[in-house]
N, C-alpha and C positions, 0 to 999 in steps of 0.2 A: 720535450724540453729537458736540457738539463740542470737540475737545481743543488745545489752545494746548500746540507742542513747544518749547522753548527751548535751543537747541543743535542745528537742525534740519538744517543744511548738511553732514553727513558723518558718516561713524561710525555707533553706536547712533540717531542721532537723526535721520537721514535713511532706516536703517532701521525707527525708530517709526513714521516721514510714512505711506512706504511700504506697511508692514502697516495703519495705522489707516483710510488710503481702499481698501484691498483689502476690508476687512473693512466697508466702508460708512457709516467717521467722517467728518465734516469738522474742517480741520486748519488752525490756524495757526503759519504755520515763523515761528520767530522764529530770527535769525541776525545776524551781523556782516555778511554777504556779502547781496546781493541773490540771490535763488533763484528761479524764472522760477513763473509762476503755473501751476497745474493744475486741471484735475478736482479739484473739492475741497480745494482748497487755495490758502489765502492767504498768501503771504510774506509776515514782516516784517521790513524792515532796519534793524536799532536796538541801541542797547549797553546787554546786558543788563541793567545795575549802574542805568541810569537808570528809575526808579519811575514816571515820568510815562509815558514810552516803554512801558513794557511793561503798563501800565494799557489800552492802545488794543488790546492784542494779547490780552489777558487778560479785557476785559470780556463778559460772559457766556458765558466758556464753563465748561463742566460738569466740566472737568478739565484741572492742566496736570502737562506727562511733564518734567522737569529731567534732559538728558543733557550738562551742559555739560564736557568736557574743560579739559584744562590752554593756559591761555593769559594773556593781560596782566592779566585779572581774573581772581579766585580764586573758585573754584568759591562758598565760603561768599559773598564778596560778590555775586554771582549769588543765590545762591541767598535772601539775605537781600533783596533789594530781590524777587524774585517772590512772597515771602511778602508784602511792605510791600504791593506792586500785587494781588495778592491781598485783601487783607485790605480794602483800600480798594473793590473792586468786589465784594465780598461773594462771592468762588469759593470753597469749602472743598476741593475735593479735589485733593490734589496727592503724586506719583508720582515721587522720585528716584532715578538709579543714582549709586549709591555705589562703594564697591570690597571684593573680601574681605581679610583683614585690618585693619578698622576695627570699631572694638568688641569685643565678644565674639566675633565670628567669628577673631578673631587665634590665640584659645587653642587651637582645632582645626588650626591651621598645623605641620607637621612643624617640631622642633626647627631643624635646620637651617635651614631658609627663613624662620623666625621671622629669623633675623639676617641673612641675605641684603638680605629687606624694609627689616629698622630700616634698614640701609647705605642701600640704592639707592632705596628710598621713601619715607623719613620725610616730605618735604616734601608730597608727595603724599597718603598718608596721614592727616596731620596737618589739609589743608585738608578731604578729605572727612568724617574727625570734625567738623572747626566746623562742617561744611555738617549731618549729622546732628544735633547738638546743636542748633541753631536751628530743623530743622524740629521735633526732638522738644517743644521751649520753644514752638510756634508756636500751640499751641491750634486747628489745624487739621488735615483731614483726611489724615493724611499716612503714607505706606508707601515704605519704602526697599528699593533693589534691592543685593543684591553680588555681582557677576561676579567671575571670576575675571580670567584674563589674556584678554582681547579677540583674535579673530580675523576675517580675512573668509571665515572658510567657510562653508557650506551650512545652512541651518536645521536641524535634526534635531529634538529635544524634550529640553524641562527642565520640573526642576519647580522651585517656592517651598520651602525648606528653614525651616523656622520655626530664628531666633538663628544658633549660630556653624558648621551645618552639620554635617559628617564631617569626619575626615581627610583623607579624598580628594577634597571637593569644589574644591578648587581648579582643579583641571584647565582647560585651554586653554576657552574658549567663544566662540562665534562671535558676532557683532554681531547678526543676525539671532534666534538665540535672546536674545539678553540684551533686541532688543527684545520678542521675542514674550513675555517674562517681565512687565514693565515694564508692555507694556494686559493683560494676566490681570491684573494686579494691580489697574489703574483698576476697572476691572469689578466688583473683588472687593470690596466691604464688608468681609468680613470681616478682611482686612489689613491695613483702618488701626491705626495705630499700631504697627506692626510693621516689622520690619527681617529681610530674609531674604536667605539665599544662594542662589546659584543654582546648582545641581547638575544632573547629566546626568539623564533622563528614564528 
């Protein structure tokens, strides 16, 4: 398969590269940063917001993974111009993490961390709703990831939580699981159009 990552230089998204040529994809990194070429992989250095720019990164391939973190562009603006370059090269399937707390996953959040959240992450939150909202409006093949709090630990196992999860899924999860969650997902057909949390295994 070949999958076009966007957000590929660090985090969750250098962990997608990673697993997707382990697993015997070919990949192209789309990033801000220049990312050295490999095995199966092509960098691209371009800003993601621009629809031209990520057309050359996105043509033909079979799927693209959206892990883009908080930076000068807002996640939604990212994510709405890989829809536009999408839609222009005819890709349908596309695979973003989100965060838990957005959507319906909020309700299962224990009282108190309900307001913790509004406090310290509104803004945060509020972008990756726009960024869901536009793929769910996008008339493409689209499935959403929500991690909890991001860590760099060890892989272990998760699963897809169909909607707002348990109580307890919030719990810490490592970069590595959030990507191994993220291609289950491309893989899976039956996910489109769905939004899931990611819980422990």
């Amino acid at each position: 398969m070949e999958i076009t990552v966007v957000g590929a230089s660090r985090g969750t998204g250098a962990e997608v590269v990673r697993q997707a040529v382990a697993a015997g994809h070919r990949v192209r990194a789309v990033s801000r940063s220049t990312t050295p070429a490999a095995d199966h992989v092509t960098p691209f250095a371009l800003d993601a917001t621009d629809v031209a720019a990520l057309r050359t990164a996105i043509a033909g391939a079979d799927a693209v993974v959206v892990t883009v973190g908080a930076g000068s562009a807002s996640r939604a603006d990212v994510t709405r111009a890989v829809i536009e370059a999408m839609r222009a090269e005819g890709v349908r399937r596309v695979v973003a993490q989100s965060s838990y707390g957005v959507g319906d996953s909020y309700d299962s959040m224990p009282f108190v961390l309900k307001h913790v959240v509004s406090l310290l992450l509104r803004t945060a939150l509020a972008d990756h709703a726009a960024q869901e909202a536009l793929l769910a409006d996008s008339e493409l093949d689209w499935t959403v990831t929500r991690p909890g709090g991001l860590t760099t630990g060890a892989a272990t196992s998760v699963r897809l939580a169909p909607g707002n999860g348990s109580a307890g899924s919030l719990g810490r999860i490592s970069r590595a699981d959030a990507a191994t969650a993220l291609l289950a997902a491309v893989a899976d057909p039956s996910t489109i159009g769905h939004a899931y949390t990611i819980v422990g295994g």
